[in-house]
N, CA and C atoms as a LAMMPS dump frame, in Angstrom:
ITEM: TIMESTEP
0
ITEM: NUMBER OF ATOMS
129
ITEM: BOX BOUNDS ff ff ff
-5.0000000000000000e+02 5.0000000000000000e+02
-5.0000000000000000e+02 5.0000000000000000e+02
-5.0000000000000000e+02 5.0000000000000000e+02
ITEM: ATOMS id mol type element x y z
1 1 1 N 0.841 -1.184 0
2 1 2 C 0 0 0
3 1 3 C 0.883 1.244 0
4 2 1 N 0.702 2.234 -0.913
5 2 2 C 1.141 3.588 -0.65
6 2 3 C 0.883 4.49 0.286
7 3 1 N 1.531 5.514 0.479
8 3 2 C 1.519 6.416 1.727
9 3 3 C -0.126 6.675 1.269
10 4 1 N -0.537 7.062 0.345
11 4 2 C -2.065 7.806 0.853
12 4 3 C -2.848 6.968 -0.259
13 5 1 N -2.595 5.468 -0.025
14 5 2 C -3.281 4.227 -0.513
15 5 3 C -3.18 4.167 -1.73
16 6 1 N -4.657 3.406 -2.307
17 6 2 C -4.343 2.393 -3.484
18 6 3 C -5.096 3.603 -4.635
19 7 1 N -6.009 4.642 -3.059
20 7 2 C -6.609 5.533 -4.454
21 7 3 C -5.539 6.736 -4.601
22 8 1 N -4.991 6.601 -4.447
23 8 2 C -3.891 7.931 -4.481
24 8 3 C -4.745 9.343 -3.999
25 9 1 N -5.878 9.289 -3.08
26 9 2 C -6.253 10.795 -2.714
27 9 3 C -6.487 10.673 -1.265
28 10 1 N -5.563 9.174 -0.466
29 10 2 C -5.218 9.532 0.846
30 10 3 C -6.64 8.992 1.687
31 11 1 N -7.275 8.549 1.444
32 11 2 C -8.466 7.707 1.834
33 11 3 C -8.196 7.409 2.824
34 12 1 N -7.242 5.817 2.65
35 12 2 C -6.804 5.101 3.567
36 12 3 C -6.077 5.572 4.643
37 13 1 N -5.241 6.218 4.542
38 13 2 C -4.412 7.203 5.54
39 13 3 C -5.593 8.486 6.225
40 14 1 N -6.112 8.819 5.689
41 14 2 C -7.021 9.273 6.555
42 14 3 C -8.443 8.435 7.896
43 15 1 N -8.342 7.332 7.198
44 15 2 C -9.223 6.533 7.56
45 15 3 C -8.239 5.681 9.169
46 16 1 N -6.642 5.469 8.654
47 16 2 C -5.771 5.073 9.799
48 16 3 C -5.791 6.266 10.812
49 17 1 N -5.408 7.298 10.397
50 17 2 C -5.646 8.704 11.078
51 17 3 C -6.925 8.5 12.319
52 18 1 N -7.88 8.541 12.1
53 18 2 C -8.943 8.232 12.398
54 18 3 C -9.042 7.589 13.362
55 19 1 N -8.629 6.01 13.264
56 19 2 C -8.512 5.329 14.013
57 19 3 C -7.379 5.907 15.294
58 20 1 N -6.296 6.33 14.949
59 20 2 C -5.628 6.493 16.24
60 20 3 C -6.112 7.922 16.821
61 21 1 N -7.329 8.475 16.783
62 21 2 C -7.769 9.5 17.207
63 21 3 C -7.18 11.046 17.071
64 22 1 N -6.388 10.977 15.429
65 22 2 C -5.725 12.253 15.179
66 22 3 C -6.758 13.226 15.015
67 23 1 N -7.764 12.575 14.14
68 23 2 C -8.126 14.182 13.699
69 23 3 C -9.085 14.773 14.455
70 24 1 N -9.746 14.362 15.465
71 24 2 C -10.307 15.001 16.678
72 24 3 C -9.154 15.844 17.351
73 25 1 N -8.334 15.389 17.329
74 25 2 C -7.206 16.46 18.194
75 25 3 C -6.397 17.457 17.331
76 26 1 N -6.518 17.298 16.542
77 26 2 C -5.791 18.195 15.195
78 26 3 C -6.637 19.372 14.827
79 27 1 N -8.227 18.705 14.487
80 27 2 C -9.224 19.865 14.277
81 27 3 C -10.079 20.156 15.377
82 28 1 N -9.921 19.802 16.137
83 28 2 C -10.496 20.487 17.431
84 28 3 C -12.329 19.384 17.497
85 29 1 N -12.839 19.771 18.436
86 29 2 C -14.204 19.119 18.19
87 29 3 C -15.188 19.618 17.22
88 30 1 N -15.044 21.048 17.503
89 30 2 C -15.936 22.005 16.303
90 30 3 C -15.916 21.771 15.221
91 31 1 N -14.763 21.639 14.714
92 31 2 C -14.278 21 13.298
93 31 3 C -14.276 19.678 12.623
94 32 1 N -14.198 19.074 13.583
95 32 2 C -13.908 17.09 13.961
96 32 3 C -15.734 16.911 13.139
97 33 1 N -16.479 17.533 14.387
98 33 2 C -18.042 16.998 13.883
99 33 3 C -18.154 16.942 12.734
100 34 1 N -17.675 18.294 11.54
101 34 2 C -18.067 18.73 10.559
102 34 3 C -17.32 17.585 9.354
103 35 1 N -16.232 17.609 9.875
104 35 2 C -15.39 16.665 9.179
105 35 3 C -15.721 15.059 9.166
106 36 1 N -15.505 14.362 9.983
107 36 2 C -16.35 13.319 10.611
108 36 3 C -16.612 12.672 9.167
109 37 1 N -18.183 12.99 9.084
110 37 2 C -18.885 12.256 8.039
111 37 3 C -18.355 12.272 6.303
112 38 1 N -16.844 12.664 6.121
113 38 2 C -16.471 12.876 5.357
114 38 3 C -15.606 11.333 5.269
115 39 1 N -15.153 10.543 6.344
116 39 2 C -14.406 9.895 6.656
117 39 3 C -15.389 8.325 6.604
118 40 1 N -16.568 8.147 6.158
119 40 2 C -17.198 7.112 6.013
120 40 3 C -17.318 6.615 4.344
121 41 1 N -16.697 7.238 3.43
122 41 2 C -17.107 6.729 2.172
123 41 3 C -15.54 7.495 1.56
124 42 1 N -15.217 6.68 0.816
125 42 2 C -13.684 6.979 -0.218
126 42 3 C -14.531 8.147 -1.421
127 43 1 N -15.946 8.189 -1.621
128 43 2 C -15.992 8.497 -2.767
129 43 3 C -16.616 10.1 -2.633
């Protein structure tokens, strides 16, 4: 697998992200919510 996966627009690496609870702490909660549902579908 490549650094930002097999689709080359970082899916997967965002999706690992995720899992270790980066982007709640990166974008704050305000931001996290909004973002969030962006992180359930590659497409």
């Amino acid at each position: 697998m490549s650094l930002l996966g097999d689709d080359g627009r970082g899916y997967e690496l965002a999706r690992k992200l995720e899992t270790a609870g980066t982007w709640r702490t990166w974008l704050g909660d305000s931001n996290y919510t909004n973002f969030a549902p962006f992180l359930s579908s590659p497409s």
